[in-house]
C-alpha positions, 0 to 999 in steps of 0.5 A, a space after each residue: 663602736 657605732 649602732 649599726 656597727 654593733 647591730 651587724 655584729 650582734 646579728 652576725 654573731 647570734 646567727 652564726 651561734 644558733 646555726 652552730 648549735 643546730 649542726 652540732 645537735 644534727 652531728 651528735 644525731 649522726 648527721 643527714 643520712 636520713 632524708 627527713 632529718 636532713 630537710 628538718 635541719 634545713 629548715 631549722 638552719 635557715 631560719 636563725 637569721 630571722 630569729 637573730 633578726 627578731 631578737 636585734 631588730 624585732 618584728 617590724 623589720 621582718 613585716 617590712 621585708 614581705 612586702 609584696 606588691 606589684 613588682 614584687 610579684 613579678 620578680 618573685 616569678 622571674 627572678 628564679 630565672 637568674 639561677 637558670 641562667 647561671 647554669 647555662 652560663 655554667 655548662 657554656 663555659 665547661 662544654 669546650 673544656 671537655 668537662 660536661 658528661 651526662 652519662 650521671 643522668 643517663 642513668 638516672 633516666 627511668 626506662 623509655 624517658 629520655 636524657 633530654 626529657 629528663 632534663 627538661 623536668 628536671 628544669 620544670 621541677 627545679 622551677 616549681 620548687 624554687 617558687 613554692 617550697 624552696 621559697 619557703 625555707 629560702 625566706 628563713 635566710 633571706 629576711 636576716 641576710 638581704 631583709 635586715 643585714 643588706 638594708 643595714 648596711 646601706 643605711 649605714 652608706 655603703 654602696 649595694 655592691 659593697 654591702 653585698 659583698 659583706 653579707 655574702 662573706 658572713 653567709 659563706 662563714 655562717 655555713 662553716 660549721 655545716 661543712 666541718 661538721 656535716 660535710 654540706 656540699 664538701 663532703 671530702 675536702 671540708 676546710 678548703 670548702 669553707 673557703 671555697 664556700 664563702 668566695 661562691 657566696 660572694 660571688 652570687 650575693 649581689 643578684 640577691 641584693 639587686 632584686 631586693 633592692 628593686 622589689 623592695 622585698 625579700 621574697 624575689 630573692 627568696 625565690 631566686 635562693 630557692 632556685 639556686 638550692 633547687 637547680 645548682 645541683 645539676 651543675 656538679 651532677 653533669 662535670 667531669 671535674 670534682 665539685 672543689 673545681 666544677 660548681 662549687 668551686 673555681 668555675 661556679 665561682 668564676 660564673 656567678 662572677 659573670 653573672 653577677 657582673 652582668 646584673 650590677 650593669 643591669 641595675 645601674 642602667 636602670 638606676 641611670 636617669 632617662 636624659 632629655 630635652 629641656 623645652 625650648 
């Protein structure tokens, strides 16, 4: 087996393995009903891949993914809107399938504010977070998936795209014990959600790899995680249907699809050399 072959697996591997042990602890605990545990949890979840990185790689790999210059700024502060857009994207496509409701936000709405000022700082809130907090637990994740195991991939040949594409299905896989066993975000049909789980993470993997590609840091996709963890929320709080068909299910997926799509065209225009006239 080659190196990198051997490198991809081990990482895998250990990150699956560790992630695995803390959603079983957290099961024998009696799993998230408690608000602090719950954030405990997440945040020691989502920093297995970066010590699956320490142990496979060492610490250089995770020095080289906080690179944070210029352009890294920029897109750490505007690639959270990507997560904004999929979700207008989203509502676009359920509004004329009579699916949208925002009765479950009207109820939330404490007296004398309204469900369109509601939504708004809940938009505002959602941006906050992705930068700030959300970043923070996002980078635990992002240093193993696009700092280490995207980068790999590449150096190994293989096109962004299709590198993308595989550590979006290693990361659908790596959060199936939390699924089976904690029932993160299917609380109801756990196997058919490890499924659909790993087809949403393919899905929205490529935006990720992009802006990483492009900064040259993972903390723009760190960010644009945090966002997704901070806003995707809204999508199956306001549909009629059940999350196995609403956000996270067919049409979240059919929207990242869309989106995704949308940001490899992007990227490739960029990437295209600027044509023009040789001098006479």
């Amino acid at each position: 087996m080659d190196s990198y072959r051997v490198r991809v697996v081990a990482f895998s591997t250990l990150s699956i393995l560790l992630a695995a042990l803390v959603d079983a602890v957290f099961y024998l605990l009696g799993g998230l009903a408690d608000a602090l545990l719950a954030m405990l949890w997440g945040g020691l979840r989502m920093y297995a891949p970066t010590i699956s990185v320490l142990a496979v790689a060492g610490r250089k790999i995770v020095r080289d993914s906080l690179r944070l210059g210029g352009k890294a700024l920029i897109l750490y502060l505007a690639a959270p809107l990507i997560a904004f857009s999929a979700v207008l994207l989203y509502h676009i496509i359920i509004t004329p399938m009579g699916l949208l409701t925002l009765e479950p936000l009207q109820t939330m709405a404490p007296p004398g504010l309204t469900t369109e000022a509601l939504l708004v700082l809940t938009i505002i809130n959602g941006y906050i977070s992705s930068i700030t907090i959300n970043t923070l637990f996002a980078l635990g994740e992002e240093i193993g998936w696009r700092g280490y195991l995207q980068t790999e991939l590449e150096a190994a040949g293989y096109s962004t795209l299709r590198s993308a594409l595989l550590v979006g299905l290693i990361w659908g896989l790596w959060h199936a014990t939390a699924i089976l066993l904690l029932g993160q975000n299917y609380p109801e049909n756990r196997p058919l959600g490890v499924i659909l789980f790993i087809a949403f993470t393919a899905m929205l993997s490529y935006p990720l790899a992009a802006v990483r590609s492009f900064s040259s840091s993972v903390i723009p996709a760190a960010s644009l995680h945090g966002a997704i963890n901070a806003i995707w929320g809204l999508t199956i709080l306001t549909t009629r249907a059940p999350r196995e068909l609403g956000g996270l299910g067919l049409l979240g997926i059919a929207t990242w699809l869309i989106i995704s799509s949308a940001t490899y065209s992007a990227f490739r225009l960029q990437k295209r050399p600027t044509s023009y006239a040789a001098p006479a």
